[in-house]
Every structure is written in C-alpha cells, then in structure tokens.
N, C-alpha and C positions, 0 to 999 in steps of 0.2 A: 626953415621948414617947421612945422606948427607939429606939437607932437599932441598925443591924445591924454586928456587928465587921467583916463584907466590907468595910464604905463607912469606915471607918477603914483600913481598911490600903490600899484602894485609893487615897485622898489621900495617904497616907505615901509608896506607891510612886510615885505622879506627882511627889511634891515631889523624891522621894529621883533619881527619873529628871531632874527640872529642875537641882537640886544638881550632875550628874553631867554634863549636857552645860554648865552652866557653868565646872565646870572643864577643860572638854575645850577650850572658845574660850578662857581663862584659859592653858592651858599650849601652845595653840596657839600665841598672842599671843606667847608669853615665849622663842618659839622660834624665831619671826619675828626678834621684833627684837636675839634673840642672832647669828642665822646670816644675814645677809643674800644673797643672790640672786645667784649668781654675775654673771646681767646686769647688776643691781645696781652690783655691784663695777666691773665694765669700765665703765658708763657714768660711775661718779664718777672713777673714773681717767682717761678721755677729757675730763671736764671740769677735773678739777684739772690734766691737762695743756694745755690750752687755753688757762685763766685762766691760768697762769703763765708763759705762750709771748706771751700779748694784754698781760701785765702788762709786760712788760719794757722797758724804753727805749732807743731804738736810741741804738749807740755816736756819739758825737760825732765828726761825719767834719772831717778837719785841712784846711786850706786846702793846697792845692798849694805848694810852696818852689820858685824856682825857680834854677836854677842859674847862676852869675854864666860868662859864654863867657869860654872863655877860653886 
C-alpha cells in the first residue's frame, strides 16, 4: 500500500520537533548546574558558615592562679 509523502514528513517533523525540545531541557540542565542560584549560593554559605562556627572546640579555659599576699 503506497502511503502519502504528507505522513512522512509529518513524522519527520514531530521527531525533528521532539529532537529539539530535548535539547532545549539538555542545555537547560547544563546551565542549571553551571550557574547556580544566587539563593543557592547564600544558603550554602550560611551553612558552611554554620558548620564551621558548630565545628570548632571551645578554647581550654586555665584554672584561676592565685596570688601568694603579700
């Protein structure tokens, strides 16, 4: 059975349309996770500040010396 060239080309352009919004989520993606989100950014800095303020160990406090009267 002989099909009609419209139903050829019309599969072409849905595939070529599918092709096309794949690369559009493709270099979405790649932009995302080049450029991250200024919120983003302040919140990893509020937590890398955090963790490193929670990580620290308090300085070792000295016994009182006391003075001989005199």
């Amino acid at each position: 059975m002989y099909e009609q060239p419209s139903l050829h080309m019309e599969l072409a352009r849905l595939k070529h349309r599918d092709f096309e919004v794949e690369a559009g989520r493709a270099r979405l993606a790649a932009q995302a996770e080049r450029h991250p989100s200024e919120t983003l950014s302040l919140i990893r800095g509020a937590v890398s500040s955090l963790r490193d303020a929670l990580s620290r160990r308090p300085a070792a406090a000295r016994a009182p010396r006391l003075q001989p009267a005199g």
